[in-house]
N, C-alpha and C positions, 0 to 999 in steps of 0.2 A: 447608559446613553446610547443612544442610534442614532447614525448619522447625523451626530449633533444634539439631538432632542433627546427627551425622556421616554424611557420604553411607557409607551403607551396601549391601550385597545384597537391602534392600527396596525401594531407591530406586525411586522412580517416573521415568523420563527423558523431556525434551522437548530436542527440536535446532531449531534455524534456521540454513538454510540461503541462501549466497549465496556472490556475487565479487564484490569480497571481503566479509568480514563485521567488520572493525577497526571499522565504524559504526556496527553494531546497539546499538540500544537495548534491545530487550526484554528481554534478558538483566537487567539491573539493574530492571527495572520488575516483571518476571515473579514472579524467585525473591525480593524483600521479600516479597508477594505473597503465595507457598505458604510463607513463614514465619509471617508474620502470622497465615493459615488453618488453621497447624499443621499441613501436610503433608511426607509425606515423599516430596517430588520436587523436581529442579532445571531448570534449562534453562539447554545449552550451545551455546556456536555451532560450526560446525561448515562449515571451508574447503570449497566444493563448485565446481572448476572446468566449465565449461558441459558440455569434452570427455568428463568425470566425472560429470555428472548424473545421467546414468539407473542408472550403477552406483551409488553414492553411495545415492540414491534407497531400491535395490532393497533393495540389504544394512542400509539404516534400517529396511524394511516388516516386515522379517523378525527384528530384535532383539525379542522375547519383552517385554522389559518397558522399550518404547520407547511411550508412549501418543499423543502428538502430534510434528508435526512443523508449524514455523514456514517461510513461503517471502519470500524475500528477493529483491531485485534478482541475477540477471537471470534467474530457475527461474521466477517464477510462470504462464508460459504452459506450459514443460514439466510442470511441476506440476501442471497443469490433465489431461494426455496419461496422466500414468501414477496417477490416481485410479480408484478402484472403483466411486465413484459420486459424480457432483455433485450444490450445491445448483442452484436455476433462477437465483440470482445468478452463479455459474461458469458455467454455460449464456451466459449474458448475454454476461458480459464477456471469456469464453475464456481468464479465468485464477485462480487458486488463489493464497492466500497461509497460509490453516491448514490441516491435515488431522488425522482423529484416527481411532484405532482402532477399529471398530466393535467389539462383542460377538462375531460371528464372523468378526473377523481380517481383515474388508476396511479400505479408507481409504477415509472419507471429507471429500469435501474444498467449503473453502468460503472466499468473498473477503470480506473484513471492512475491507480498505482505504478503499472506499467510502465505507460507514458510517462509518467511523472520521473519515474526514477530513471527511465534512459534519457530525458531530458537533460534532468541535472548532473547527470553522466555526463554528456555531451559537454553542456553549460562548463562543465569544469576542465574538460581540454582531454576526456578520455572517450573517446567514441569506437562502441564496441563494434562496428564493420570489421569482420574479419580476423578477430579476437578468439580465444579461447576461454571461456567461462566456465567457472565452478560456482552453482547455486546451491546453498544450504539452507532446506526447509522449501516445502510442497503446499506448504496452507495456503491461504487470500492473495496475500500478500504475493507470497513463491509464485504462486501459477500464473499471476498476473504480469509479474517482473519476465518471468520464462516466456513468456507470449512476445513481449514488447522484447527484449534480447532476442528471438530469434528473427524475427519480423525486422527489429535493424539488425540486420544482417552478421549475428555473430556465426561464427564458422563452425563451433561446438560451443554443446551446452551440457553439463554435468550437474544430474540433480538430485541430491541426497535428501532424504529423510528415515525416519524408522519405520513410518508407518508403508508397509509395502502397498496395500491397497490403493492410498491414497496417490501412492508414485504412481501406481499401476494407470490408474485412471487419469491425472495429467498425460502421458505418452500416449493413451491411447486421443486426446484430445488434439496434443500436437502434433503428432507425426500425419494426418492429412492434412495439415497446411506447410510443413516443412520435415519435411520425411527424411530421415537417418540425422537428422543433426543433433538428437538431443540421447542423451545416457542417463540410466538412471541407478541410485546404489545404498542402499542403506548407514554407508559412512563416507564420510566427505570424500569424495575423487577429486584432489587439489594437482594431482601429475599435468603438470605443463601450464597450469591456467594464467592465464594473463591478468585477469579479473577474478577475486576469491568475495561471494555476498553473504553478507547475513541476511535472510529474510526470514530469519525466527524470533520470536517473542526473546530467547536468553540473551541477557543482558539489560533488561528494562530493572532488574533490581542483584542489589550489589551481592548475594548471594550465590546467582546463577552460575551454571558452569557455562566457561567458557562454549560456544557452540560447533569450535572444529580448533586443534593445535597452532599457536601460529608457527615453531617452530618446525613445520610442516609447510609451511608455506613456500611457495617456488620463489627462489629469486627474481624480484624486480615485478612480483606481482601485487596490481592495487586492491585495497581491501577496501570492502564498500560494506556498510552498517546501515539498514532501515530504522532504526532504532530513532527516534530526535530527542528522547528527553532519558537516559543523561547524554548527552551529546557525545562525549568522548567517552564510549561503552571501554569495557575491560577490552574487550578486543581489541579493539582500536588503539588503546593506549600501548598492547602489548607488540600490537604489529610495526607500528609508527617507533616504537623502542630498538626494533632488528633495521630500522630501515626503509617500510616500508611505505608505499602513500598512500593515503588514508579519504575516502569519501563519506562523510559527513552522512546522520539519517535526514535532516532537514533537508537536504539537494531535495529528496523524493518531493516532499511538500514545496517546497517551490517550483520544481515542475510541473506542478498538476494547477495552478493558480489560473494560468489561463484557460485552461480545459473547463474550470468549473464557471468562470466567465460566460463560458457560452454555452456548458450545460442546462446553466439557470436562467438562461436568459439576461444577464447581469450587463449593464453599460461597458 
């Protein structure tokens, strides 16, 4: 059902794409949504392995009355490669998590993660002005989060991953818009932070390792999880065990609800 009705041959369609996508949330968040708005469109998720991407991708750009596409863990850098045009937030951060149909048939694409997540940062009574941040993981997600943190105004930012090229190339992306405030280091720099993020995939299945010690963790600092589905990652449960406070992966998705209101054009 859409906006009340039967999906039909008017339907409007939106996809989000990922590996895997049994996690996504937006699907439940999205189409209440365009019911509520009384439209008639859905959004479905949509299996896209890495090796599949660009095909996947291409055969989306081209469905006729396909108007958005959502970008999931782990497309949003590729996503970034087969846009028509970005915004200077994609420029930024070198990756994509919406794209929408222009008027004349290009995509265009734009990272709303960021925002989304310092939102619900905010939203929850933690506003990083002035803050010391330790970010773990450099992917879609990371580079997007690290933009929108330092743009509100956190004071330092520490960003670990393993992959050194990929550090290498965030810093060289943000230090012209916000020069000397961010660090970078192939294992977690948690000394002093006020704010400790997951923005890596570990934790999406009960296997993974943990993605930084919490036992390591500075006193009195909050641990933030992008993570939404299981909601209360291993992390999380383990940080919130020592004491500490704990921000939820869903904040991010409901930060970003109204961004995509007005990316789409939506009532």
């Amino acid at each position: 059902m859409t906006g009340g009705n039967p999906i039909s041959g008017t339907t409007r369609l939106y996809v989000v794409l990922g590996d895997p996508v049994a996690q996504v949330q937006s699907p439940g968040l999205l189409n209440p949504l365009f019911a509520r708005l009384g439209l008639d469109a859905v959004l479905v998720p949509v299996h896209a392995r890495p090796r599949d991407f660009d095909q996947v991708f291409g055969g989306l750009r081209c469905v006729g009355n396909i108007d958005g596409i959502f970008v999931t863990v782990p497309h949003k850098v590729a996503a970034r490669g087969l846009a028509d045009r970005c915004s200077p937030m994609v420029d930024i951060t070198g990756s994509a998590n919406a794209l929408r149909r222009e008027a004349d048939g290009s995509w265009y694409a734009e990272n709303f993660d960021g925002v989304g997540f310092v939102a619900g940062l905010v939203g929850a009574g933690c506003d990083p002005a002035g803050l010391r941040v330790a970010l773990v993981g450099a992917g879609g997600a990371g580079s997007a989060i690290a933009a929108a943190l330092l743009a509100a105004g956190a004071a330092r930012l520490s960003v670990c991953d393993p992959d050194t090229a990929k550090l290498a190339g965030l810093l060289e992306r943000l230090d012209p818009h916000w020069p000397g405030r961010t660090t970078t280091s192939t294992a977690p720099d948690l000394d002093g932070a006020d704010v400790v993020v997951n923005a890596t995939p570990l934790g999406l299945r009960p296997e993974d390792p943990l993605p930084l010690q919490p036992r390591l963790l500075p006193p009195g600092a909050v641990v933030a999880d992008i993570i939404m589905k299981p909601r209360e990652t291993r992390l999380l449960r383990e940080a919130a065990a020592l004491g500490h406070r704990v921000h939820y992966g869903m904040h991010m998705l409901d930060g970003q609800v109204d961004s995509y209101r007005a990316f789409f054009g939506l009532p």
